[in-house]
C-alpha positions in Angstrom: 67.8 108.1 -48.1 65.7 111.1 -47.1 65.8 111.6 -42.8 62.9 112.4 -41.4 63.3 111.8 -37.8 65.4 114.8 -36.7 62.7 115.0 -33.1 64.8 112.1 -32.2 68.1 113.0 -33.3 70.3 115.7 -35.6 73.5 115.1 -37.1 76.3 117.1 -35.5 77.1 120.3 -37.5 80.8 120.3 -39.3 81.1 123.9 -37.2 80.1 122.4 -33.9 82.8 119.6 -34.6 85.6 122.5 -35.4 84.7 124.2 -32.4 84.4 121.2 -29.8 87.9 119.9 -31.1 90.9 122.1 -29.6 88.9 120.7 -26.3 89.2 117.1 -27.3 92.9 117.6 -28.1 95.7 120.4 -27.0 92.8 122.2 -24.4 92.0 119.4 -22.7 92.6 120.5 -19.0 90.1 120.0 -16.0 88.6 123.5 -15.5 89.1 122.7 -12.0 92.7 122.6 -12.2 94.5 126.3 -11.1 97.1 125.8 -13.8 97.5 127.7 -17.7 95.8 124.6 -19.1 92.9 124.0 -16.6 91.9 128.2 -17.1 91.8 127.8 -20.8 89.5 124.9 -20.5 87.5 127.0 -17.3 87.2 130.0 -20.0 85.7 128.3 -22.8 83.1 127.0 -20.2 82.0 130.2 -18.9 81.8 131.4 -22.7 79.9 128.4 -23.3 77.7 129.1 -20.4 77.2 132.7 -21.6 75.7 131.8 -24.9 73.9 129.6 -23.3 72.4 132.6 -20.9 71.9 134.7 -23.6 69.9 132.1 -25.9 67.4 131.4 -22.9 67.2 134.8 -21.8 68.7 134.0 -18.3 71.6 134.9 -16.6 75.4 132.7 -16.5 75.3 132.0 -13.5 71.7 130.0 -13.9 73.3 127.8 -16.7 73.7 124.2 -15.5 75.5 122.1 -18.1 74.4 118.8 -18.1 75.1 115.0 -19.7 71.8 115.6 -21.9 67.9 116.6 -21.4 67.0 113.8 -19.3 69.1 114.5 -17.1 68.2 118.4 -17.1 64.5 117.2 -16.6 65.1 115.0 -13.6 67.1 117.4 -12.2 64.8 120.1 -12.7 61.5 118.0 -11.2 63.6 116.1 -8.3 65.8 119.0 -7.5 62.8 121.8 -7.5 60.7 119.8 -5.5 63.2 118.4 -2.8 64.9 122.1 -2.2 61.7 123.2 -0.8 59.2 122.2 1.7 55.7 121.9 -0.6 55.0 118.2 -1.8 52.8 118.7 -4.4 53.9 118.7 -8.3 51.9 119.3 -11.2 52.8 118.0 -14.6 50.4 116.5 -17.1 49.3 113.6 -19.1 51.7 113.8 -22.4 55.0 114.6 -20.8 58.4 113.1 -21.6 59.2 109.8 -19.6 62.0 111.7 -17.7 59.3 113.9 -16.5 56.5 111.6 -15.7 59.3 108.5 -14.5 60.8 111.6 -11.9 57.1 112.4 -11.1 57.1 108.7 -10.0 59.9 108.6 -8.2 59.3 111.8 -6.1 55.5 109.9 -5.1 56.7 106.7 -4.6 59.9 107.7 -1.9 58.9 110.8 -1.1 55.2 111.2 -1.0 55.1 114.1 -3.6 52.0 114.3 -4.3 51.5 114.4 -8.5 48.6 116.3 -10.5 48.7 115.2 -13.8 46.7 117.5 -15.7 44.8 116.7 -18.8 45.0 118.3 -22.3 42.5 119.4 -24.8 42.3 117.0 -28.2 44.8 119.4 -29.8 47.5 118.8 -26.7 47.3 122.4 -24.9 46.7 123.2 -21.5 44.3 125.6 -20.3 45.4 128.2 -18.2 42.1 127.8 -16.1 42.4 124.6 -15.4 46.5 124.9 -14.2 44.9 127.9 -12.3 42.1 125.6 -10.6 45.3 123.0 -9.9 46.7 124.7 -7.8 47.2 124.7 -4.4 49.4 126.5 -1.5 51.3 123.2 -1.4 52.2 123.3 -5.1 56.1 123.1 -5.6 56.1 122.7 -9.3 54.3 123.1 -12.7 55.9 121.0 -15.2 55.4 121.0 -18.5 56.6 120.4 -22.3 57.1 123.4 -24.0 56.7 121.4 -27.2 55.8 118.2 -27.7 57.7 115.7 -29.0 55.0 113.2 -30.7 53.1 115.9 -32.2 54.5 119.1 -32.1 51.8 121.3 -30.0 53.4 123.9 -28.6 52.1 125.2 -25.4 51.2 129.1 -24.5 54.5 129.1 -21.8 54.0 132.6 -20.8 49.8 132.3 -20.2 50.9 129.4 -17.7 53.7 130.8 -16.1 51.5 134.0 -14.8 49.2 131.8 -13.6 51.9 129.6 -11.6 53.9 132.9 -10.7 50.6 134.3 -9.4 50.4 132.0 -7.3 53.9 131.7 -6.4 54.7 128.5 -7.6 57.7 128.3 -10.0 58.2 126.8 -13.2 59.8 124.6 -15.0 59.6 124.2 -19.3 61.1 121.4 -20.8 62.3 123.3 -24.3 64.4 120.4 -25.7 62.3 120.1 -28.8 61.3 123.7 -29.6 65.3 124.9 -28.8 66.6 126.3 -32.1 62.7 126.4 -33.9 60.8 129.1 -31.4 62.5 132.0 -29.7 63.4 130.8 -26.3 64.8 134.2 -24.3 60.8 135.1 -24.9 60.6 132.0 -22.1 63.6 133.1 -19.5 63.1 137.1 -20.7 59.6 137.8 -21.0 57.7 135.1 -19.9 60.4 134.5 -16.8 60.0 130.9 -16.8 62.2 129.6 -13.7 63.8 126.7 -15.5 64.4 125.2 -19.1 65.8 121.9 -19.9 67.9 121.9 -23.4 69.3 118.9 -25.3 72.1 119.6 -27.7 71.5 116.3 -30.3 68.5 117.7 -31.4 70.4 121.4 -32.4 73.7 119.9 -33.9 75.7 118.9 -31.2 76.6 115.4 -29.8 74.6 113.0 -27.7 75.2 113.4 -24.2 75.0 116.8 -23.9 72.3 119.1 -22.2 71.5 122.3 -20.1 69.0 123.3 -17.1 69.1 126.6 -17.2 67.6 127.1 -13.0 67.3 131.0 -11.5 69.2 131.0 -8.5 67.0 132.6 -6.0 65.1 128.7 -6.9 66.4 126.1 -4.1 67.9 123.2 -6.2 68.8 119.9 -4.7 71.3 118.6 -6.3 71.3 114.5 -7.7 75.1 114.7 -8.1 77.0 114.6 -5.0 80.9 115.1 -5.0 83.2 117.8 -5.8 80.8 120.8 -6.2 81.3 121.8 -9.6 78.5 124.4 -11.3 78.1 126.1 -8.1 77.3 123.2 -6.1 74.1 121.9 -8.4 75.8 119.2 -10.9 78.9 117.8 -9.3 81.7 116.1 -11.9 84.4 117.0 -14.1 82.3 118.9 -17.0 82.4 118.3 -20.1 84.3 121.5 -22.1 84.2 120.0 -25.2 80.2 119.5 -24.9 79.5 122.5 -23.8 81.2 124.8 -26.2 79.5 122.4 -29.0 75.7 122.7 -27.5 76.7 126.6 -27.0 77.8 126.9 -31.1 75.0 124.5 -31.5 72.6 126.6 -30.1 74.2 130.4 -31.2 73.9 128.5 -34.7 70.3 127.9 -34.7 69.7 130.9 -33.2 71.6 133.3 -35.7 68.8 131.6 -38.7 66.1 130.3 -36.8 63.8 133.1 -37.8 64.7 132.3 -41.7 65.0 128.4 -41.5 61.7 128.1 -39.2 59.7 130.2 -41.7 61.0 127.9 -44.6 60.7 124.4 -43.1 56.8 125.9 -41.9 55.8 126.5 -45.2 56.8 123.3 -46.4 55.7 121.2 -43.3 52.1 123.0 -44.0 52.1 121.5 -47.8 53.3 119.0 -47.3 50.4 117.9 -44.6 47.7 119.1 -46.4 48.9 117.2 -50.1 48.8 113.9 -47.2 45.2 114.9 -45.4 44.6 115.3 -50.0 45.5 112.3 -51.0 45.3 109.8 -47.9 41.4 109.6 -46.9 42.4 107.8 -43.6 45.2 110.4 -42.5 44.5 112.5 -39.3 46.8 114.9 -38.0 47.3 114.9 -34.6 48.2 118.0 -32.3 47.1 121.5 -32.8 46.9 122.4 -36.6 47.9 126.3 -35.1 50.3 126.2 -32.2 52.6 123.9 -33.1 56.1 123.2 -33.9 57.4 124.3 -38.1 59.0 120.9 -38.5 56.7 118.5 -37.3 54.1 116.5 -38.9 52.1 113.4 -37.2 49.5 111.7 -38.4 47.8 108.6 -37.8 46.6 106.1 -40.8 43.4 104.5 -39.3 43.0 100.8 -40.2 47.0 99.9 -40.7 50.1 99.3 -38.7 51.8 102.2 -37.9 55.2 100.2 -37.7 54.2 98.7 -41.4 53.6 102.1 -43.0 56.7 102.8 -41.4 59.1 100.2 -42.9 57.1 100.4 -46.3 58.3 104.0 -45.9 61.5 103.3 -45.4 61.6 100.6 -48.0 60.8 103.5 -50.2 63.6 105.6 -48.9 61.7 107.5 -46.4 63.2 107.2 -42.7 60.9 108.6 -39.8 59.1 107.3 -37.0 55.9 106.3 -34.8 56.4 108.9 -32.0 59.4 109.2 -29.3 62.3 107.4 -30.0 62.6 106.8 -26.6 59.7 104.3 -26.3 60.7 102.6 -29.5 59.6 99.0 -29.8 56.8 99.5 -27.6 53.6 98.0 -28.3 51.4 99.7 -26.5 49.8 102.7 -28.2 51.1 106.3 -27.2 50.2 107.8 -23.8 50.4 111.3 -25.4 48.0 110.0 -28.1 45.6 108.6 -25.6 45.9 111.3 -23.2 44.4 113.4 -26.5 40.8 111.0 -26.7 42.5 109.1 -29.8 41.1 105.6 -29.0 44.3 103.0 -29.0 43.8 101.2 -32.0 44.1 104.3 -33.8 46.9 105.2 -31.6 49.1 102.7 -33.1 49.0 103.8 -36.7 51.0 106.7 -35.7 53.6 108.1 -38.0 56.0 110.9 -36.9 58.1 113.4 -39.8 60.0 115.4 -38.5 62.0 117.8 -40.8 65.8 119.3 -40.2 66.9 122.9 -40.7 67.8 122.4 -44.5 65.1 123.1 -47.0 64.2 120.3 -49.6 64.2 121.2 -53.1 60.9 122.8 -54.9 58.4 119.8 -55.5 59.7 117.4 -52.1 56.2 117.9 -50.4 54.6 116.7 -53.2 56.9 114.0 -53.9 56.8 112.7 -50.1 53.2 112.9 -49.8 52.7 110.5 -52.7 55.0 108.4 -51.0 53.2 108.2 -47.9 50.1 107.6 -49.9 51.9 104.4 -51.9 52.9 103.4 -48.4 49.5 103.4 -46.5 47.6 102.0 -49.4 50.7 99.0 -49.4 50.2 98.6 -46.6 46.1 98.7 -45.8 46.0 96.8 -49.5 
């Protein structure tokens, strides 16, 4: 079985395991707790939170750890926007749910109100049109570094000069480009005010996340209770999660420059040998900005779930989009939000590669199969 869906999840890493498990067994202490075990647990977390830092270009003390990336998102969008006194958001059309679901929220008990900006057909923003957005009542730009349907990846630091310019801070949600595009160019360079992390699509377990949040940004908290990471995310934390997204994440890092090239080169054959042989195949997203390990495509005139179980019948697992509106059958928003009309939109197929390469002659070999699988399928 060949998986192809690593947008929607990654196996966790045998070093990620090693590292989490001295805080699953003889470490196990509440980093609260003002005893020998409690401190050993409270120092792996602020190593944890260090690597973190250092990954996103930010500073410890802006590392929030969370229970995954929706969470960072909803904390990032609700929390932004309810520390300060502006009531306007602006997001845009292809966002993830727990960015466009918080953007609902904050209108419907709060009276945010929420621009969702529109894309171009390859997915990407323009920076004149953000810059047209906004207003003196903006508390938030919002947006998807990369997305995770198909794989455009924004220009984060064009944006962010045009938000910052206008004083409005920003907020990137990173969780699919983290560990495939250089994120410290986001906190360092590009001084991006928040990122949102996930550590199941690095190598580490579900359930965990980061939002990494400068602290000169007002942050209200949706936790209430004991006042853990400085007040912003009260609970116990999770030690054991956090040292595993931190190795997670310091993993990727130390070969992303090497494994990105690789997987590139081979995501790039392997979608032209599809456009090749499959005369109905359209890739969607930008063919230049976008992530190296992701490929989507739609098959006009078939079933997007049918190509995908004739796929899988043929040893090929992968997907129709986000796994996290699975079993829908309405055709993607993101797709939509692109001009892609919706019967079109429903012969999606998503592959999305991991971090090890595929032996010499894969891309061939899985483009034929996709090609044996539409033609099944439109036969």
């Amino acid at each position: 079985m060949l998986y192809l869906d690593h947008a929607a999840t990654s196996p966790v890493r045998p070093e990620v395991l090693e590292a989490m498990r001295p805080y699953l067994t003889d470490a196990f202490g509440n980093p609260s707790s003002h005893h020998t075990v409690g401190e050993r647990a409270a120092d792996a977390l602020e190593h944890a939170r260090a690597q973190v830092a250092a990954a996103l270009g930010m500073r410890a003390n802006d590392v929030i750890f969370t229970a995954g990336g929706t969470e960072a998102n909803n904390l990032a969008v609700k929390g932004i926007v309810l520390g300060g006194e502006r009531r306007r958001l602006i997001t845009t059309e292809i966002e993830h749910e727990s960015v466009l679901e918080s953007a609902a929220y904050l209108q419907r008990f709060h009276g945010v109100e929420v621009v969702r900006m529109p894309v171009d057909a390859d997915g990407r923003i323009r920076p004149e049109a953000l810059s047209e957005a906004l207003t003196d009542e903006t508390a938030l730009v919002s947006f998807a570094h990369a997305n995770n349907e198909i794989g455009t990846v924004q220009d984060a630091a064009a944006l962010t000069a045009v938000a910052h310019a206008q004083g409005v801070p920003v907020h990137v949600d990173a969780v699919q480009s983290a560990g495939w595009v250089d994120l410290r160019a986001l906190g360092r360079d590009a001084g991006v005010d928040a990122i949102s992390i996930a550590g199941h699509k690095l190598g580490a377990p579900k359930g965990t996340g980061v939002l990494a949040v400068r602290s000169r940004v007002p942050l209200e908290p949706l936790l209430h209770g004991g006042g853990q990471e400085r007040g912003r995310r009260s609970g116990t934390e999770n030690v054991a999660g956090a040292v595993a997204l931190a190795t997670a994440l310091a993993l990727a890092e130390a070969d992303r420059e090497r494994d990105a090239a690789v997987i590139a080169a081979m995501t790039s054959e392997f979608i032209a040998r599809v456009l090749a042989a499959v005369p109905s195949a359209t890739l969607t997203g930008s063919a230049e900005h976008r992530l190296p390990n992701l490929a989507s495509f739609t098959f006009a005139g078939t079933s997007g779930e049918a190509v995908l179980l004739e796929l899988e019948r043929r040893g090929v697992v992968s997907s129709s989009g986000s796994a996290c509106a699975a079993g829908s059958d309405e055709p993607s928003p993101v797709l939509l939000a692109l001009g892609i009309p919706p019967e079109t939109a429903q012969t999606a197929v998503r592959f999305t590669f991991g971090r090890a390469p595929l032996p010499d002659g894969s891309a061939a070999q899985l483009a034929a199969l996709v090609a044996a699988s539409v033609t099944a399928v439109a036969g």
